[in-house]
C-alpha positions as CSV (number, residue, x, y, z in Angstrom):
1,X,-16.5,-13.1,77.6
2,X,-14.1,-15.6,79.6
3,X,-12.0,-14.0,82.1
4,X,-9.4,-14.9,80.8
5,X,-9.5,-14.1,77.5
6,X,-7.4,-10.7,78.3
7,X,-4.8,-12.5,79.1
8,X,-5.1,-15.1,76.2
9,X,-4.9,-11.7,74.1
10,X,-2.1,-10.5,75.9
11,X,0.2,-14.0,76.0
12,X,-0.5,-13.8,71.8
13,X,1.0,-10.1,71.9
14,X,4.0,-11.2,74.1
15,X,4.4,-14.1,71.3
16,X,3.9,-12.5,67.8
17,X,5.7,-9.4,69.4
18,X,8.8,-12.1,69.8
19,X,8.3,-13.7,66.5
20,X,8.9,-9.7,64.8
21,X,11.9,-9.8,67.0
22,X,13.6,-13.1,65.8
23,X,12.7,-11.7,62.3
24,X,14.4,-9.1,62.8
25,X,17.3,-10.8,64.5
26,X,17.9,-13.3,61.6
27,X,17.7,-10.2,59.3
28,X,20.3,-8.3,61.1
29,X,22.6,-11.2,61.2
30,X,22.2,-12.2,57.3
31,X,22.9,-9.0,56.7
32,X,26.0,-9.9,54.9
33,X,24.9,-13.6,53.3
34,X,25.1,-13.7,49.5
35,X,21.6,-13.7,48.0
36,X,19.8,-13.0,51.7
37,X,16.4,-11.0,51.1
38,X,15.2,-9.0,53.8
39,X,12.0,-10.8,55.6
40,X,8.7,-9.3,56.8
41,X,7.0,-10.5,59.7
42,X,3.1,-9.6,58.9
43,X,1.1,-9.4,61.6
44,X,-2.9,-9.6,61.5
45,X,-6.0,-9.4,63.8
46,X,-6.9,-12.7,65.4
47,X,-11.0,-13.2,65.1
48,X,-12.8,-11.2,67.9
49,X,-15.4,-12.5,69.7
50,X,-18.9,-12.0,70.0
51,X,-20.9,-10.5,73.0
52,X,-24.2,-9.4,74.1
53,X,-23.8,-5.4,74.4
54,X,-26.8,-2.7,75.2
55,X,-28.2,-2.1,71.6
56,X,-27.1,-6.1,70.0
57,X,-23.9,-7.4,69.6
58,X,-20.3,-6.5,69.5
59,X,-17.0,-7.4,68.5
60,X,-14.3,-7.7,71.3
61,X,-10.8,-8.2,69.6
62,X,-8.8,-11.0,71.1
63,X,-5.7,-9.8,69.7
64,X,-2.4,-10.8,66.8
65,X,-1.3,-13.3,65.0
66,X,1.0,-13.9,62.6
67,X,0.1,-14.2,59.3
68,X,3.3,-15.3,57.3
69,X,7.0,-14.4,57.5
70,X,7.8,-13.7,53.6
71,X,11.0,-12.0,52.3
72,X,11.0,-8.7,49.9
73,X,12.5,-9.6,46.3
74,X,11.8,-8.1,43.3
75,X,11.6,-10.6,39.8
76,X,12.3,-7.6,37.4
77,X,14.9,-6.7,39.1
78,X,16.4,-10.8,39.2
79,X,15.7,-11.2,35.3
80,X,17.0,-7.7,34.5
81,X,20.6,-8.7,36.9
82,X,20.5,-12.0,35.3
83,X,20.1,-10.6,31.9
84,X,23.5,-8.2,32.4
85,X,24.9,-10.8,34.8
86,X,25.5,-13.1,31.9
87,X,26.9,-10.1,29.2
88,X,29.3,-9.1,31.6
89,X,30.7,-12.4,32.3
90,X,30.9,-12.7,28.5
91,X,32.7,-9.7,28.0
92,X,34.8,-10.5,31.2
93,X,35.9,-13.6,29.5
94,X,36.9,-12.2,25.9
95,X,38.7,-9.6,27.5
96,X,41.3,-12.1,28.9
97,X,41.7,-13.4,25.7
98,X,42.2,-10.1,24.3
99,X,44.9,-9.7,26.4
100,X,46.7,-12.7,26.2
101,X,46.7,-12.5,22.1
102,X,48.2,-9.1,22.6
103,X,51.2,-10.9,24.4
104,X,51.4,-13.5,21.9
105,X,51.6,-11.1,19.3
106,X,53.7,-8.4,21.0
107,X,54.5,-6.0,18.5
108,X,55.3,-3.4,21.4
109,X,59.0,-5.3,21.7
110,X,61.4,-6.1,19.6
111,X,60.7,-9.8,19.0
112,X,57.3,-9.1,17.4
113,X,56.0,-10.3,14.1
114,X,56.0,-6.5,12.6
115,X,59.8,-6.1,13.9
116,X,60.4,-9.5,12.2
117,X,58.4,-8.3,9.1
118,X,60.1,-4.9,8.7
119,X,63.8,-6.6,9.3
120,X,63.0,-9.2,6.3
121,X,62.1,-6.0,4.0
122,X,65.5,-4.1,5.1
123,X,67.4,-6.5,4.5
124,X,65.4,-7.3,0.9
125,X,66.6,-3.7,0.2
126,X,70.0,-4.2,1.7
127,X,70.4,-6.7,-1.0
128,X,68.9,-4.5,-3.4
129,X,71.9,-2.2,-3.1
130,X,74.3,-5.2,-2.3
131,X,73.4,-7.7,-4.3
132,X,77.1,-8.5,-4.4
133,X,78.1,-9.1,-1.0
134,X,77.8,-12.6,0.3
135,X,77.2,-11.4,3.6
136,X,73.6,-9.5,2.9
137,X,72.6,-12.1,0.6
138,X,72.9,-14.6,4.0
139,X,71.2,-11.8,6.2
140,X,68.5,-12.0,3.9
141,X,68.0,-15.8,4.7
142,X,68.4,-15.6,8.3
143,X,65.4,-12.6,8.3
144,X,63.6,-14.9,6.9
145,X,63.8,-18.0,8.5
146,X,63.0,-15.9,11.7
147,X,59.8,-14.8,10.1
148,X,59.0,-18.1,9.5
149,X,60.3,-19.8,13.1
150,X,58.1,-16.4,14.7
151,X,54.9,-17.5,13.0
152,X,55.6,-21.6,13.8
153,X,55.8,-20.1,17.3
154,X,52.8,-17.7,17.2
155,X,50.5,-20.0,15.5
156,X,51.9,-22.7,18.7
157,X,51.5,-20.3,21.3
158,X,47.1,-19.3,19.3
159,X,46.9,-22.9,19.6
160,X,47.7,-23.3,23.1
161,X,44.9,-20.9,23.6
162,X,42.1,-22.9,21.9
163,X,43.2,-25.6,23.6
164,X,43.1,-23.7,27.0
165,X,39.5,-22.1,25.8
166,X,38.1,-25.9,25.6
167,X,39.7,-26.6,29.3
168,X,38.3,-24.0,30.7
169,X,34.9,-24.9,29.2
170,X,34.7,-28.4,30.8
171,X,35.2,-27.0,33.7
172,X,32.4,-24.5,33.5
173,X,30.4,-27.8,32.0
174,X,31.0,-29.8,35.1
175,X,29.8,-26.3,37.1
176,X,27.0,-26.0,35.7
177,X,26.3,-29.4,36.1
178,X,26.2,-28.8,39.3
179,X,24.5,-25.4,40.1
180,X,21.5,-27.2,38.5
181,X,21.9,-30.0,40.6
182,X,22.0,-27.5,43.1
183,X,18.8,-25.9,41.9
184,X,16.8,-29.2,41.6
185,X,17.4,-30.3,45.1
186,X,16.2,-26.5,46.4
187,X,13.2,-27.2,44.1
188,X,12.5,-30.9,46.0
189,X,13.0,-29.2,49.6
190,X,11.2,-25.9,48.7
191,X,8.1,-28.0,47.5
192,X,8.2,-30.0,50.3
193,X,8.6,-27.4,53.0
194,X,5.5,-25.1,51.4
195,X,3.1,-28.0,50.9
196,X,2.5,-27.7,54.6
197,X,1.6,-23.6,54.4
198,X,4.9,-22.2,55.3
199,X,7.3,-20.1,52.9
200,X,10.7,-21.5,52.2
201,X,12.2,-18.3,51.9
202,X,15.7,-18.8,53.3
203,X,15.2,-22.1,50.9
204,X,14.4,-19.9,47.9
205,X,17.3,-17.2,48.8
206,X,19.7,-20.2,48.2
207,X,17.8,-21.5,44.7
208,X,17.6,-17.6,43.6
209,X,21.0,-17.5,44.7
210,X,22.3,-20.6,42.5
211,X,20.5,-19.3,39.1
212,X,22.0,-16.1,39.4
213,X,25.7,-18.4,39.6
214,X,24.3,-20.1,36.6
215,X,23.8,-16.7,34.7
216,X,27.1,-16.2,34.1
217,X,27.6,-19.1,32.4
218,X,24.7,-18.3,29.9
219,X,21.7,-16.9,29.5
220,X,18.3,-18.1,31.5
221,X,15.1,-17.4,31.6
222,X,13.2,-18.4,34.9
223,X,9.2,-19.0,35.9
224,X,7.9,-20.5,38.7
225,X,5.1,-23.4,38.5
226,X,2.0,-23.8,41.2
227,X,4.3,-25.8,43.2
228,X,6.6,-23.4,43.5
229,X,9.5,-24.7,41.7
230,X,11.4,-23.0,39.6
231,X,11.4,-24.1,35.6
232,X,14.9,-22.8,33.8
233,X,14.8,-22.1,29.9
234,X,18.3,-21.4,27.9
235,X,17.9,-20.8,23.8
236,X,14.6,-22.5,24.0
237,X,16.1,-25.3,25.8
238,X,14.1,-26.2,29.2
239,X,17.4,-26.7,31.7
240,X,15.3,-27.4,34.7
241,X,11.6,-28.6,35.4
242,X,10.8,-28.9,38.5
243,X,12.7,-31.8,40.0
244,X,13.7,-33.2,36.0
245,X,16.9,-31.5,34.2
246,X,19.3,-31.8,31.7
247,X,22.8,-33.5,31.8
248,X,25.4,-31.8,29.7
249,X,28.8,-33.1,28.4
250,X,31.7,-31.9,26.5
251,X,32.1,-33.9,23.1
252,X,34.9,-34.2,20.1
253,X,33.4,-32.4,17.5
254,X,34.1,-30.9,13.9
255,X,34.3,-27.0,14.0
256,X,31.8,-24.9,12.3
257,X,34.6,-24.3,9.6
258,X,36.0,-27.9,9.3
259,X,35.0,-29.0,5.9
260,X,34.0,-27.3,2.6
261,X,32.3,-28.9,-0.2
262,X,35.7,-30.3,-1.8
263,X,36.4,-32.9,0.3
264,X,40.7,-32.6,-0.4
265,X,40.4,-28.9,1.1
266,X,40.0,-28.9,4.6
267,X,40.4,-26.3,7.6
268,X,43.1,-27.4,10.1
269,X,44.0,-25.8,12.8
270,X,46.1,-28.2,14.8
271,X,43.4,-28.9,17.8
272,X,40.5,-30.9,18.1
273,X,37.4,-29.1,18.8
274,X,34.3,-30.0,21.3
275,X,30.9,-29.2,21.5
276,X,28.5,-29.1,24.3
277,X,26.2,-32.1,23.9
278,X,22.9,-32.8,26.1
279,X,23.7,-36.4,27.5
280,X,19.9,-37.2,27.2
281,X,19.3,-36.5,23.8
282,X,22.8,-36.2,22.3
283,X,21.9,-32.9,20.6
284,X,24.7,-29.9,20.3
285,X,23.7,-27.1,22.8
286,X,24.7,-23.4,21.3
287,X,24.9,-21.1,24.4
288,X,23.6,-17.7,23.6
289,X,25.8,-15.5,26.2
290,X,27.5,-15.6,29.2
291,X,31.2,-17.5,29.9
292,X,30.4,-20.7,27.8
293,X,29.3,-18.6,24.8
294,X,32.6,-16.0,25.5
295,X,34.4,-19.5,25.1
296,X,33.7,-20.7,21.4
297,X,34.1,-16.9,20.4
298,X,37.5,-16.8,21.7
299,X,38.2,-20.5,19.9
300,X,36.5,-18.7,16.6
301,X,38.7,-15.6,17.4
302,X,41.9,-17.5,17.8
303,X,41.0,-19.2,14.8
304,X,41.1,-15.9,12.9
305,X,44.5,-15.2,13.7
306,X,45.4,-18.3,12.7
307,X,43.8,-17.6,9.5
308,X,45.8,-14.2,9.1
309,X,49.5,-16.1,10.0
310,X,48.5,-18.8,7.3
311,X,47.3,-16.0,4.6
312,X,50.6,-14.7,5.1
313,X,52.5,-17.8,5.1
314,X,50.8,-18.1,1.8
315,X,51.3,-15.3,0.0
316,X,55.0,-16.0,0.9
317,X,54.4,-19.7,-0.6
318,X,52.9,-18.7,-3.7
319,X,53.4,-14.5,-4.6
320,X,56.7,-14.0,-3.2
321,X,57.5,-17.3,-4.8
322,X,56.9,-16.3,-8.2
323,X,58.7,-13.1,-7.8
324,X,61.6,-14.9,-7.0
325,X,61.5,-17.4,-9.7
326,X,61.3,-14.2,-12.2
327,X,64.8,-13.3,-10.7
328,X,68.2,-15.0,-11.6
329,X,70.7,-16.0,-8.5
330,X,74.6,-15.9,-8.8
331,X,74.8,-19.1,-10.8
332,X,72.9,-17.3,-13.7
333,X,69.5,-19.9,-13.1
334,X,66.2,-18.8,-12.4
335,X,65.4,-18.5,-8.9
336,X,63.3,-21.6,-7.3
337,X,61.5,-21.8,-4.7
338,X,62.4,-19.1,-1.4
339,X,60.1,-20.7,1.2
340,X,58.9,-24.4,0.7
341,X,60.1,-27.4,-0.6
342,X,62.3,-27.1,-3.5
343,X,60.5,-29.5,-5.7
344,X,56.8,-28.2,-5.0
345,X,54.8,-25.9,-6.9
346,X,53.0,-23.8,-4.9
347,X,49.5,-22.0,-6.5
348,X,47.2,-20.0,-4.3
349,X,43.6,-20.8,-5.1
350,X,40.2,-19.4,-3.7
351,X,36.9,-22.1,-2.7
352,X,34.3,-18.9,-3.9
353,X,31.4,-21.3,-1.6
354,X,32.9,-21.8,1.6
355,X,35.4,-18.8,1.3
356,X,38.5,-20.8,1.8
357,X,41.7,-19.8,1.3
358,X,44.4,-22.6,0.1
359,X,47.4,-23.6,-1.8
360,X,47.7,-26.3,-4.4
361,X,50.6,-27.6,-4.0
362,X,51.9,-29.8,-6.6
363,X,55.0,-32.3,-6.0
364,X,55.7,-35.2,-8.8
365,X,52.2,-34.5,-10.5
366,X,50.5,-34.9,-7.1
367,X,48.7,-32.0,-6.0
368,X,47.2,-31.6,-2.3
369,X,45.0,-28.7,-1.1
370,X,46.5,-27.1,1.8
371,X,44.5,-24.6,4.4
372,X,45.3,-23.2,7.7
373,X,48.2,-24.5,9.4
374,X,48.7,-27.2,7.0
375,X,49.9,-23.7,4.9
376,X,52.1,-22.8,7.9
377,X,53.9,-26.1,8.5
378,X,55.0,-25.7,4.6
379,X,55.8,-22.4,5.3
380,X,60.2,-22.7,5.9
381,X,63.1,-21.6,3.7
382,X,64.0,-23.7,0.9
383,X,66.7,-25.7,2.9
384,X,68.6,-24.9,-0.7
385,X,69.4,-21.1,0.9
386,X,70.1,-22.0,4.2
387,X,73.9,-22.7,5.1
388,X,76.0,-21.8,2.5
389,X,73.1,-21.5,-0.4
390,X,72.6,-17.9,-0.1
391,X,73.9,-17.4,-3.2
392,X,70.8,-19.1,-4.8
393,X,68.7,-16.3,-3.5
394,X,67.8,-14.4,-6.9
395,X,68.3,-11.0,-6.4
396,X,69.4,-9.8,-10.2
397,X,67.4,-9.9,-13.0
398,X,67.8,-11.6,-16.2
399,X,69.3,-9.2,-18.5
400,X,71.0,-5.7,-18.7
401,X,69.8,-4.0,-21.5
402,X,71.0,-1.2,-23.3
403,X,69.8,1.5,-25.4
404,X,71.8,2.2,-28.7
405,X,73.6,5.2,-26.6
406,X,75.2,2.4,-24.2
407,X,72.6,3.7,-21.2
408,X,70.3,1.2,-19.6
409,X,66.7,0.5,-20.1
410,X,64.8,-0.2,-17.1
411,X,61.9,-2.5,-18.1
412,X,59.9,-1.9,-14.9
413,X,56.4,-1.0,-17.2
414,X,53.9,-3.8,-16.8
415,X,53.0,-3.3,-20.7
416,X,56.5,-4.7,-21.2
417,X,55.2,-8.1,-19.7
418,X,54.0,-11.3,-22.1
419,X,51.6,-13.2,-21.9
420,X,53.8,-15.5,-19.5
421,X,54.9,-13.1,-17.3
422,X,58.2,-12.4,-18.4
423,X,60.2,-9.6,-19.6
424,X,60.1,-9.0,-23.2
425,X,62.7,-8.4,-25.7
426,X,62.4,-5.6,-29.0
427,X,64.1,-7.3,-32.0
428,X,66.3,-5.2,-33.0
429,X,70.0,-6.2,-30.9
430,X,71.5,-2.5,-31.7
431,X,68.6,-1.8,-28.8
432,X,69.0,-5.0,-26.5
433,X,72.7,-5.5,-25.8
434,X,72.7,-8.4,-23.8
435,X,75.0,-8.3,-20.7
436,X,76.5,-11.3,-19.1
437,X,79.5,-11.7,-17.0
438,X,81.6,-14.5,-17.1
439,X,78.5,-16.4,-19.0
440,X,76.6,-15.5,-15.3
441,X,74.1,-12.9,-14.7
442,X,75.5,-9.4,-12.9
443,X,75.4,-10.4,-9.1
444,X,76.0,-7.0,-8.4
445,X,72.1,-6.4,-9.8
446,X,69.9,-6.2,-7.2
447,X,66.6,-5.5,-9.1
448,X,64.7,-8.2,-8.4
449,X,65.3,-7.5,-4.7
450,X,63.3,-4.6,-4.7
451,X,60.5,-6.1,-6.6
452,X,60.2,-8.3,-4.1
453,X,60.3,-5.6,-1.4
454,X,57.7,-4.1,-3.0
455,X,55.6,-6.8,-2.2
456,X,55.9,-5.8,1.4
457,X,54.9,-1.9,1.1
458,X,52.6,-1.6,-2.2
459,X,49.4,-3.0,-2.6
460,X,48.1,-4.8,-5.9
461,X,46.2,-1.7,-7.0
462,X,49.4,0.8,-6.5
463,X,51.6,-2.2,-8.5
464,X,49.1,-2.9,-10.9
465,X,48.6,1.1,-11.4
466,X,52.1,1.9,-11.5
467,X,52.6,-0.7,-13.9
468,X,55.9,-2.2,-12.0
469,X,57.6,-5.1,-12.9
470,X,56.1,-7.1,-10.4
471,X,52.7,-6.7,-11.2
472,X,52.9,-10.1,-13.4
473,X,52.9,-12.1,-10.2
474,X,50.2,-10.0,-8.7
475,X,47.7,-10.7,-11.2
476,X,48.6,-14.2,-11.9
477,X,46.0,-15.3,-9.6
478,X,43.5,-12.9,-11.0
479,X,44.4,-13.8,-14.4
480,X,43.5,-17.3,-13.3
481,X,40.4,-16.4,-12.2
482,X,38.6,-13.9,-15.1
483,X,35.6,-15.8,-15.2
484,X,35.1,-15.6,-11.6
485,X,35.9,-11.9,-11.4
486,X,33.1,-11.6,-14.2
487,X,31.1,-13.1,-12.4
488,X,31.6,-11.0,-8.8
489,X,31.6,-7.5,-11.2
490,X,34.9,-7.4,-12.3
491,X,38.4,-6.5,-10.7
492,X,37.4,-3.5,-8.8
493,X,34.3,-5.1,-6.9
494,X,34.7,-5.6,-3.5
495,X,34.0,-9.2,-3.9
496,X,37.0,-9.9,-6.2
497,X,39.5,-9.0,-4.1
498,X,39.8,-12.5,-3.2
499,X,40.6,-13.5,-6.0
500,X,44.6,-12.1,-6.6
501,X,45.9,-13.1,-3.4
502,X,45.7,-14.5,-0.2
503,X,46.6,-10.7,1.4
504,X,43.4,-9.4,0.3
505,X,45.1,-6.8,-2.5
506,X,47.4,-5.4,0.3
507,X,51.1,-5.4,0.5
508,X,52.3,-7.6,3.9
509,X,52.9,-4.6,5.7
510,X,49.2,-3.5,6.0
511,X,48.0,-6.9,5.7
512,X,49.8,-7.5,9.3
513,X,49.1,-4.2,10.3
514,X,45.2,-3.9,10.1
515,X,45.3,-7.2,11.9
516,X,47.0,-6.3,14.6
517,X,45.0,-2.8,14.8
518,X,42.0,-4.6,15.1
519,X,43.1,-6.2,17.4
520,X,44.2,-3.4,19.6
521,X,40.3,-1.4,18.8
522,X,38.5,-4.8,19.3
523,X,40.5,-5.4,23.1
524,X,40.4,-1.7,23.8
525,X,36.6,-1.3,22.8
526,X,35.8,-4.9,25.3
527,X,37.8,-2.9,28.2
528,X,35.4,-0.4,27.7
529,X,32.3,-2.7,27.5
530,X,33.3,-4.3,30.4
531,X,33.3,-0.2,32.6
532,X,30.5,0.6,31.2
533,X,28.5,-3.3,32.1
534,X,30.1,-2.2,35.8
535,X,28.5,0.8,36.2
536,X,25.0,-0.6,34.8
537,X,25.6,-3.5,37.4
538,X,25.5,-1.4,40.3
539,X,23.0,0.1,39.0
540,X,20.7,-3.1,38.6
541,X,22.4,-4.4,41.9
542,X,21.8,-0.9,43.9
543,X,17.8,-1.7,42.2
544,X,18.0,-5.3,43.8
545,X,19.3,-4.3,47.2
546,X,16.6,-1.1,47.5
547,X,13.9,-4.1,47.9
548,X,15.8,-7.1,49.1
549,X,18.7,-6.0,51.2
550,X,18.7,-5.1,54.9
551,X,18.5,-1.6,56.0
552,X,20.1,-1.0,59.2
553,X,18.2,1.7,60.1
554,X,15.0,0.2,59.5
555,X,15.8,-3.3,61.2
556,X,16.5,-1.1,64.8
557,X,13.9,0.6,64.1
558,X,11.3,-2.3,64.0
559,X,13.4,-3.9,66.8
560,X,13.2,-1.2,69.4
561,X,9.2,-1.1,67.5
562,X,8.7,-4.5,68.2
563,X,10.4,-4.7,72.1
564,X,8.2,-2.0,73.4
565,X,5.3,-3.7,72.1
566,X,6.8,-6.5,73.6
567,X,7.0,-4.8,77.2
568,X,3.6,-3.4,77.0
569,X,2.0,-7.0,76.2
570,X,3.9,-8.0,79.5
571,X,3.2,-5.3,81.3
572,X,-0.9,-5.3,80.9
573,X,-0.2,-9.1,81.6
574,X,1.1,-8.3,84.8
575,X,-1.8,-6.0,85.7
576,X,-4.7,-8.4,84.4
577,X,-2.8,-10.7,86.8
578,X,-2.5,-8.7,89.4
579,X,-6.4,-7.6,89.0
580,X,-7.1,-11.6,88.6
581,X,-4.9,-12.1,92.1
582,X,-6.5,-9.1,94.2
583,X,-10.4,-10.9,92.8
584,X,-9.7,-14.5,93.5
585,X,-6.8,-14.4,96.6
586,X,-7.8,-10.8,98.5
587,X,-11.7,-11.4,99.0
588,X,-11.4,-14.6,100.0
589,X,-15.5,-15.0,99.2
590,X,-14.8,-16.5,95.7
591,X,-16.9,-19.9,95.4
592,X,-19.2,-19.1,98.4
């Protein structure tokens, strides 16, 4: 054995004793870096050598080395905060929109669409009562056109958030872009740095780091090759291979409810929509969660509400329409048009195969097919009421009608209803005194008010059951449509609803009102996704930190564990030194 070998075992205690320490040191000071895992310095015996000894030969130990510096990470515990990380940025990201369609909406104050709803029916039976008076009959109008101006201005202000939903998304586009940028390069360096033995770990803290900031844009799926490098997989889309990945762009595209099979009926919503497109390949990428997925929900979303201000701009167009071309005005004439153009007809219609909604609306034997805001921007008040038309608004009815005892017979029944919807007369005149004043209808008859304030409070089945007056334009549609509510099972199934108006068979009231509760369940029931996706995330992240992060405890521990092996290396340096000194200096008969 050399002589000096004790002290060639002590220099490589003294050295690997250091190394523990500077591992230690960098893990105390990354204590607080994002994505740091705690690293390991693992020592090993170095290979002892071999001597002669009394009964053959033995192993003398000639001390540590270290092994590898690797860091403590656990992959279930990165797929399974991956996995959440995404659904809570999702449900982070509908939230908002929650929220801001809430304001929009605002039914809390005074300006909201149900105040602006419930002031129009007032006022409708107002009239009822007041048919007379010049001054409800203008009321009436104004209610009206502020109904209409509220729903321009809602369906603006939806609009605004579509268009802010695609923003936002091209920004998280160009984001991700770069995070797997990001994550290519750390695969380059990583392969690099380990093809020589060493582990890249601070390298792969930093990659580990950058997928978990893509996570939240949507959902991945990560495996490592033999090199090392990481390959990325979204929807069965490979994102990153090694040091190759995919480019993505946002393009002008139709939206998944664009265009039906009738090429005149078409889905506008006033905004162009975009799709993410892979720039190699020029294919449409679908995220399946995370922000960029929360994104075209919220566009789909938006779009719904849209949906619900048309359907009621079109039940006003065409049902409340015909109600009010069954009344008379002050001038004796049958009512025209309340909301639209004067000259257009206005008939609601149902596409059955892309479950469409839409008016035909008919001007000079022209007819368009109009959906979705195309509904709204026709949705106005005849510009025949406004100013000083009120008195065109058709509150009365069209005759008074007596019984032979001079008392009046209501003709409210539905059975009392032709085949074209209109009133019908008994024969005999000793029963059907007709009534006029001055050669004009009685302004002072409100009756056709209240049928059409009905349409804001019943629904088709209690008008249609009740048999009231109004019932004619209720079932016009459905009347329309008798071979196609064969077809779905007749009036009662739940597939012919569809088929009588645009309201679903409810009066405006609940129409409006069960959208705007589900609105209030769907943001109240994402607030509470979102506390209980916290509470799992600590969970998962409290998981993650039990193997990766640095304990403070344990990290003085090793380093007090580590310095006194340190001193003791240094120490029995000294004294092999010392007992090297005393032999070679003291006796001064070395090399005799």
């Amino acid at each position: 054995m050399s002589t000096f070998t004790g002290l060639s075992t002590m220099v490589r205690g003294i050295l690997n004793n250091q190394t523990a320490l500077n591992t230690t040191g960098h893990n105390i000071t990354n204590a607080s870096t994002e994505g740091y895992s705690r690293q390991s310095t693992n020592l090993v015996s170095t290979n002892a050598e071999i001597r002669s000894g009394i009964y053959g030969s033995i192993a003398v130990g000639t001390g540590v080395e270290t092994q590898s510096i690797t860091r403590s990470r656990d992959i279930f515990a990165d797929k399974q905060f991956r996995d959440e990380n995404s659904t809570q940025s999702y449900y982070e990201t509908i939230a908002r929109n929650y929220d801001s369609l809430e304001v929009i909406f605002n039914d809390a104050g005074e300006t909201g669409m149900a105040t602006m709803i419930g002031q129009f029916y007032k006022d409708l039976v107002d009239l009822s009562t007041n048919a007379s008076d010049n001054d409800h009959r203008s009321i009436v109008v104004n209610s009206a056109k502020n109904l209409c101006d509220l729903i321009h201005t809602n369906t603006a202000e939806v609009q605004k958030q579509i268009n802010a939903a695609y923003d936002d998304m091209a920004l998280y586009v160009n984001e991700m872009n770069e995070t797997l940028e990001g994550i290519v390069n750390a695969n380059k360096l990583i392969v690099a740095r380990e093809a020589l033995g060493a582990n890249a770990n601070d390298l792969r803290d930093q990659r580990d780091l950058l997928v978990d900031q893509l996570s939240k844009y949507l959902n991945v799926n990560v495996s490592e090759n033999s090199f090392g490098s990481y390959q990325i997989t979204s929807g069965g889309v490979m994102l990153v291979n090694g040091i190759d990945r995919l480019h993505f762009e946002m393009s002008r595209g139709l939206s998944s409810a664009s265009s039906d099979s009738d090429a005149n009926v078409t889905v506008d919503y006033g905004v162009s929509d975009y799709n993410i497109v892979i720039k190699e390949s020029k294919q449409i990428f679908v995220p399946q969660n995370g922000i960029l997925k929360a994104e075209f929900d919220i566009v789909d979303e938006c779009k719904s509400y849209i949906d619900h201000m048309a359907n009621i701009a079109n039940f006003m167009l065409t049902t409340f329409n015909d109600q009010h071309h069954a009344g008379y005005d002050a001038h004796g004439k049958t009512g025209g048009n309340f909301f639209g153009d004067e000259n257009t007809t206005y008939e609601y219609a149902y596409d059955t195969q892309n479950k469409v909604a839409y008016i035909n609306a008919t001007e000079a034997g022209t007819t368009k097919k109009l959906s979705g805001v195309k509904i709204i921007e026709q949705f106005a008040v005849n510009s025949k009421l406004l100013g000083s038309g009120y008195d065109y608004v058709a509150a009365a009815t069209k005759y008074r009608t007596k019984d032979s005892d001079g008392k009046a017979i209501e003709y409210t029944a539905y059975s009392d209803l032709n085949s074209d919807n209109e009133l019908q007369w008994s024969d005999n005149d000793a029963y059907n005194t007709v009534d006029y004043m001055n050669g004009t209808v009685n302004i002072g008859d409100g009756t056709n008010a209240v049928y059409l304030s009905e349409l804001f409070n019943m629904s088709f089945n209690t008008i249609a059951s009740e048999k009231r007056a109004n019932a004619a334009v209720i079932r016009k549609y459905a009347d329309n449509n008798t071979a196609l509510i064969e077809q779905y099972g007749g009036e009662d199934s739940s597939k012919a609803y569809v088929f009588f108006n645009s309201l679903n068979k409810a009066s405006i009231n609940d129409y409006y009102s069960t959208a705007m509760t589900n609105l209030a369940v769907d943001a109240n029931t994402m607030d509470n996704k979102i506390i209980q996706q916290e509470a799992l995330m600590v969970q998962i992240q409290n998981w993650r930190d039990s193997t990766s992060g640095v304990d403070w405890n344990e990290e003085l521990t090793n380093m007090i564990r580590y310095q006194k092996g340190f001193q003791s290396c240094a120490r029995c340096l000294t004294a092999m030194d010392e007992c090297l000194d005393r032999l070679v200096n003291s006796t001064g008969m070395v090399g005799r």
